[in-house]
C-alpha positions in Angstrom: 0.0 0.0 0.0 1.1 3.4 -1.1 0.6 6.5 0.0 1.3 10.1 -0.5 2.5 12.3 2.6 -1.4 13.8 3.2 -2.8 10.4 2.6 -0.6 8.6 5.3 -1.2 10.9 7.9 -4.9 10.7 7.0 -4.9 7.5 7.5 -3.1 6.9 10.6 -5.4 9.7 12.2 -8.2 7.6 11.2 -7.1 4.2 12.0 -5.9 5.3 15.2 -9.4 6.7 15.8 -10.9 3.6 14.7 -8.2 1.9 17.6 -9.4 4.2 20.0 -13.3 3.9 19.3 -13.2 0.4 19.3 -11.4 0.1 22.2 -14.1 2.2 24.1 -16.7 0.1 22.9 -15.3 -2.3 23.9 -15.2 -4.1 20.4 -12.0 -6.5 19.9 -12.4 -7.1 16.3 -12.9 -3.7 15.4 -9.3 -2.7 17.6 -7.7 -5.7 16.0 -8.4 -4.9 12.7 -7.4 -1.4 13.3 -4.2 -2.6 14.6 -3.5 -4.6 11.3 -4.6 -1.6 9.0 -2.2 0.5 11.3 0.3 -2.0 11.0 0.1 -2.5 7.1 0.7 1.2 6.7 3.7 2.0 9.5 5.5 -1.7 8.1 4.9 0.4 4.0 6.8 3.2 5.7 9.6 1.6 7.5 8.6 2.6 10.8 9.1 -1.2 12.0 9.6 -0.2 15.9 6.3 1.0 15.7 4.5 -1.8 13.9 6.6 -4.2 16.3 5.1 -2.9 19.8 1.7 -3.4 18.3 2.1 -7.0 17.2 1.8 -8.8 21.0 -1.2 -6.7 21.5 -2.3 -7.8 17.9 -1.8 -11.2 18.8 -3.6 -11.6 22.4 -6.7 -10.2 20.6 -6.5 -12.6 18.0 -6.6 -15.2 20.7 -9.1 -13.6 22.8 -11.4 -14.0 19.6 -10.3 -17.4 18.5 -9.3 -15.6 14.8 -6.9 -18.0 13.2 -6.7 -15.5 10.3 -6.1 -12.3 12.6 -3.3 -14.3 14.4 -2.0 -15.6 10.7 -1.7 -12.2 9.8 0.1 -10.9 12.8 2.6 -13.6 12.2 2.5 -12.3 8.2 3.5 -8.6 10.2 6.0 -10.2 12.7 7.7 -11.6 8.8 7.6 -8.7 7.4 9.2 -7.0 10.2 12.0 -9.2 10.7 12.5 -9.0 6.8 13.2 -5.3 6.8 14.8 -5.6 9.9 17.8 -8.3 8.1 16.6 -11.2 10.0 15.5 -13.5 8.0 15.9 -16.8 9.3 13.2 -15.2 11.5 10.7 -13.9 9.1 11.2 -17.3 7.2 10.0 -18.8 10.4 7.1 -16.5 11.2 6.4 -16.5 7.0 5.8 -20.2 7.0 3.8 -19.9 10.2 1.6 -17.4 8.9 1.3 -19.7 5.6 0.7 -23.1 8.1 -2.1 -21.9 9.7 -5.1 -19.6 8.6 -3.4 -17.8 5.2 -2.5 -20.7 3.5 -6.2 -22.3 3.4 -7.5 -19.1 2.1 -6.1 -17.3 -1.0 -6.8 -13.4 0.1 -4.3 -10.5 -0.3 -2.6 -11.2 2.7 -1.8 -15.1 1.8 -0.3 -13.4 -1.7 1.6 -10.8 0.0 3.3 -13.9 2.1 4.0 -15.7 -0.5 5.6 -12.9 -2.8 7.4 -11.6 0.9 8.9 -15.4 1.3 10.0 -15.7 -1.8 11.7 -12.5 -1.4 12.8 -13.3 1.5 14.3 -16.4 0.4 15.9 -14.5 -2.8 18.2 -12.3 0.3 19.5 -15.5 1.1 20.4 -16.3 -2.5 17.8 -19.7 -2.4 16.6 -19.0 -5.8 14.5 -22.1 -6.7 12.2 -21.1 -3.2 12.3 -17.7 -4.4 10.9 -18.5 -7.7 8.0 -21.2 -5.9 6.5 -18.7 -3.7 6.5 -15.6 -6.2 4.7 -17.7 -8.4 2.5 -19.1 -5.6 1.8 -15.2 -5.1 0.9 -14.0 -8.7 -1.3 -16.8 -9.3 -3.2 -15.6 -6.5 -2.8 -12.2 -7.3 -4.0 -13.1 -10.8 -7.1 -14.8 -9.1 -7.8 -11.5 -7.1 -7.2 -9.3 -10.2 -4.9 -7.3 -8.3 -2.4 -5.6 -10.9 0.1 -3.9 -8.3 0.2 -7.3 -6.7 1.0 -9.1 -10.1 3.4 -6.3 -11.0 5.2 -7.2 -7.7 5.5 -10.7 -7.9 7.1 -10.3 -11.3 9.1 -8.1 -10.8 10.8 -10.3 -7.6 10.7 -13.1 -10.5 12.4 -11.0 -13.1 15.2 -10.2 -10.5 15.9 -14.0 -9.5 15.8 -14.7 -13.4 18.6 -11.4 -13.8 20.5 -12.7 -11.3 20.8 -15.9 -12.7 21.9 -14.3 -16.1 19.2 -15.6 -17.9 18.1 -11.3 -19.7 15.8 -12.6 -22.0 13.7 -14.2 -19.1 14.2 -11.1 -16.9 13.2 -8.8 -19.3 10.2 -11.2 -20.1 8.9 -10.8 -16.8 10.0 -7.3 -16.0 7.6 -6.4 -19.3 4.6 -8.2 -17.4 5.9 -6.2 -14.0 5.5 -3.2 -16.1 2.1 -3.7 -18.1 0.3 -4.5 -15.0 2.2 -1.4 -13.2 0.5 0.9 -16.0 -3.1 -1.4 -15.6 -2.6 -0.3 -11.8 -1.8 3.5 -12.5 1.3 3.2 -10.7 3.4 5.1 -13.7 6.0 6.5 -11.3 7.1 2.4 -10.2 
């Protein structure tokens, strides 16, 4: 998810109002889904501290609620936090855990954001033939969701791996898919 400057602090005005409400209410879905949206955008804008202190509080609710896929995505957020943070044996571990329970018996945008963020994840450690699998795991889902920044994501992790390898024509195969579904999304300036 991307945002301009007035957007972001739009929405982390409103989602923390939407925290707050909920919490006064009394409503534990409503505060945990507001921690997730909250989380989605402070992980988008590297503020990873942040999204961390949220995640236990994410995760008791989850449980309070008996939500496998609130607590699958919270382990999808811990990931993605260790990811940007350069540990990755530990977002591999909390990637597959997300995937093991809840997200990988539903194909939503969070299961395809774990599958592209794994295989990219996998691609840091130079594992190219996982990296490959769960990119591909990801656009087919994104395909399935007809989400076009999604699909412009997952192949453009796949055209990388295939670059690295030296392999140009299939890289620039790829990176040509990346960038039609980059224009079908509007996102011109990726």
């Amino acid at each position: 998810v991307h945002f301009n400057v007035s957007q972001i602090d739009s929405a982390l005005y409103l989602t923390r109002q939407a925290i707050s409400y909920s919490r006064q209410h009394q409503y534990i879905s409503g505060e945990a889904w507001g921690l997730v949206k909250l989380n989605d955008i402070l992980i988008d804008q590297d503020e990873l501290a942040d999204a961390s202190s949220h995640l236990t509080t994410l995760k008791k609710l989850a449980l309070s609620k008996n939500d496998s896929l609130l607590l699958s995505i919270a382990y999808l957020q811990t990931a993605q936090v260790n990811l940007y943070s350069d540990r990755l044996d530990s977002a591999i571990y909390y990637f597959e855990k997300s995937l093991s329970t809840k997200l990988g018996v539903v194909n939503n945008h969070y299961t395809a954001l774990a599958y592209n963020d794994l295989g990219y994840t996998w691609g840091q450690k130079d594992v190219i033939d996982k990296t490959v699998e769960y990119c591909m795991k990801s656009l087919q889902i994104y395909e399935s969701l007809d989400d076009p920044t999604g699909c412009a994501m997952a192949l453009g992790n796949i055209s990388t791996v295939y670059f690295s390898l030296g392999q140009k024509d299939k890289s620039i195969q790829y990176a040509k898919s990346s960038l039609s579904y980059r224009e079908k999304a509007g996102d011109i300036e990726k």
